[in-house]
N, C-alpha and C positions, 0 to 999 in steps of 0.2 A: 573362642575356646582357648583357654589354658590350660597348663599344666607345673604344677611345682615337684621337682626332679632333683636326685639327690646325684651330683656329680663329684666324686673324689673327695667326700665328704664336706662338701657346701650343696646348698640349696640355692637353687635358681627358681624364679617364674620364667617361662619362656611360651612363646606363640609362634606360629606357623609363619616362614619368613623371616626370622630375629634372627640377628646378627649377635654374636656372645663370644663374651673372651673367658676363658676356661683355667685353670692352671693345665699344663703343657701335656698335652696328649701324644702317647707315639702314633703313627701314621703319615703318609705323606699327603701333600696336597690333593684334595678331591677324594680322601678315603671314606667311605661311609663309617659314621658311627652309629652305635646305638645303644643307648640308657637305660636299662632295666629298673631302677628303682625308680618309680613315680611313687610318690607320694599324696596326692590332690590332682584333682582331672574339675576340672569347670566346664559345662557344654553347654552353653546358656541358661545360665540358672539349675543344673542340673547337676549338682555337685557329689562326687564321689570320693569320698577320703580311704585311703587305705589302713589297715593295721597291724604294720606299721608302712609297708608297700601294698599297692594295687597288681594283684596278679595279672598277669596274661597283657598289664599296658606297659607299652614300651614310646617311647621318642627319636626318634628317626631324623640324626643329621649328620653334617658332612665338615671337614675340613674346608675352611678358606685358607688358612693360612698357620702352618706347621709350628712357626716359631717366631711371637711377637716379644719383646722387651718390653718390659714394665719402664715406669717414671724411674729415674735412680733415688735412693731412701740411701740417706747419711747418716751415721749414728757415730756420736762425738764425744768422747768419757772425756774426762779430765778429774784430776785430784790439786785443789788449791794446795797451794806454796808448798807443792814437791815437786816441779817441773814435768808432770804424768802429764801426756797430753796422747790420745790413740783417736784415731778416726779410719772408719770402716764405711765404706760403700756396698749396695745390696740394689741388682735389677732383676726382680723377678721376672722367669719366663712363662708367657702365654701359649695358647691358640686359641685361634679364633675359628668358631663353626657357625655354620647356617642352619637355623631348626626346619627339616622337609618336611615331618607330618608328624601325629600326635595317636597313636592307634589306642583304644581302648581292648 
Protein backbone atom coordinates (compact mmCIF):
# COMPACT_ATOMS: atom_id res chain seq x y z
CA UNK A 1 0.00 0.00 0.00
CA UNK A 2 0.94 3.61 -1.10
CA UNK A 3 0.23 6.71 -1.03
CA UNK A 4 1.15 9.99 -3.18
CA UNK A 5 0.79 13.16 -0.66
CA UNK A 6 1.17 16.58 -1.26
CA UNK A 7 3.49 18.03 1.43
CA UNK A 8 4.33 21.95 1.43
CA UNK A 9 3.71 21.81 -2.09
CA UNK A 10 5.89 18.85 -3.49
CA UNK A 11 4.60 15.43 -3.86
CA UNK A 12 5.91 12.40 -2.31
CA UNK A 13 5.08 8.46 -2.64
CA UNK A 14 5.51 7.21 0.69
CA UNK A 15 4.90 3.68 2.51
CA UNK A 16 4.25 2.62 5.95
CA UNK A 17 7.78 2.63 7.61
CA UNK A 18 9.68 5.22 5.16
CA UNK A 19 12.06 7.37 6.26
CA UNK A 20 11.60 10.98 4.20
CA UNK A 21 13.40 14.23 4.25
CA UNK A 22 10.78 17.00 4.03
CA UNK A 23 11.47 20.74 3.60
CA UNK A 24 11.69 21.92 7.42
CA UNK A 25 8.60 21.35 9.55
CA UNK A 26 8.07 23.26 12.89
CA UNK A 27 7.66 20.67 15.70
CA UNK A 28 10.10 19.06 17.91
CA UNK A 29 11.48 15.63 17.81
CA UNK A 30 8.94 12.72 18.07
CA UNK A 31 5.94 15.32 17.25
CA UNK A 32 3.17 13.72 15.41
CA UNK A 33 2.35 14.78 12.12
CA UNK A 34 -0.38 14.56 9.75
CA UNK A 35 -0.97 15.18 5.99
CA UNK A 36 -4.35 15.96 4.77
CA UNK A 37 -3.85 16.20 1.10
CA UNK A 38 -3.56 12.60 -0.36
CA UNK A 39 -3.82 12.67 -3.57
CA UNK A 40 -3.57 8.71 -4.95
CA UNK A 41 -4.00 5.79 -2.27
CA UNK A 42 -2.81 2.13 -3.98
CA UNK A 43 -4.24 -0.85 -1.76
CA UNK A 44 -3.10 -3.58 -3.77
CA UNK A 45 -4.35 -2.98 -6.98
CA UNK A 46 -6.97 -1.00 -5.67
CA UNK A 47 -6.44 2.33 -6.79
CA UNK A 48 -8.24 5.43 -5.58
CA UNK A 49 -7.38 8.94 -7.18
CA UNK A 50 -8.80 11.88 -5.71
CA UNK A 51 -10.17 15.24 -7.24
CA UNK A 52 -8.10 16.86 -6.66
CA UNK A 53 -7.70 15.27 -2.74
CA UNK A 54 -9.03 12.13 -1.36
CA UNK A 55 -11.49 13.07 1.49
CA UNK A 56 -11.49 11.84 4.80
CA UNK A 57 -7.48 10.05 3.84
CA UNK A 58 -5.02 11.42 5.85
CA UNK A 59 -1.00 10.04 6.43
CA UNK A 60 0.06 9.71 9.88
CA UNK A 61 3.81 10.51 10.84
CA UNK A 62 6.16 11.64 13.15
CA UNK A 63 9.42 13.69 13.55
CA UNK A 64 12.84 11.94 13.61
CA UNK A 65 14.79 14.54 13.35
CA UNK A 66 13.68 18.52 13.47
CA UNK A 67 16.59 20.05 11.64
CA UNK A 68 18.72 18.31 8.82
CA UNK A 69 21.14 20.47 6.56
CA UNK A 70 21.07 19.96 3.05
CA UNK A 71 24.46 19.31 0.73
CA UNK A 72 25.85 23.07 0.38
CA UNK A 73 24.85 24.48 -3.45
CA UNK A 74 27.44 27.23 -4.66
CA UNK A 75 26.28 29.60 -7.17
CA UNK A 76 29.22 31.67 -8.84
CA UNK A 77 28.49 34.87 -11.24
CA UNK A 78 31.23 36.34 -12.83
CA UNK A 79 31.32 39.05 -15.77
CA UNK A 80 34.53 38.57 -18.10
CA UNK A 81 37.23 41.30 -18.22
CA UNK A 82 35.43 43.59 -15.56
CA UNK A 83 36.83 42.02 -12.51
CA UNK A 84 32.98 41.03 -11.16
CA UNK A 85 33.56 38.07 -9.48
CA UNK A 86 30.34 37.02 -6.40
CA UNK A 87 29.88 33.72 -5.04
CA UNK A 88 26.98 32.75 -2.80
CA UNK A 89 26.60 29.51 -0.69
CA UNK A 90 22.89 28.03 0.02
CA UNK A 91 22.17 24.76 2.69
CA UNK A 92 18.79 24.10 2.60
CA UNK A 93 17.09 22.86 5.78
CA UNK A 94 15.28 19.46 6.21
CA UNK A 95 13.28 17.23 8.47
CA UNK A 96 13.21 14.00 8.49
CA UNK A 97 9.86 11.89 9.40
CA UNK A 98 8.80 8.37 9.83
CA UNK A 99 5.36 7.44 7.63
CA UNK A 100 3.21 5.38 10.83
CA UNK A 101 -0.01 4.54 8.83
CA UNK A 102 -1.82 5.34 5.72
CA UNK A 103 -5.73 5.82 6.77
CA UNK A 104 -8.18 5.88 4.02
Amino acid sequence: MYAIVEIQGQQFKVEKDQKLYVLRLQGEEGAPVTFNKVLLIDNNGFIIIGAPVIEEAKVEASILQPLVKGDKILVFHKKRRKGYRKLNGHRQQFSQILIKNILI
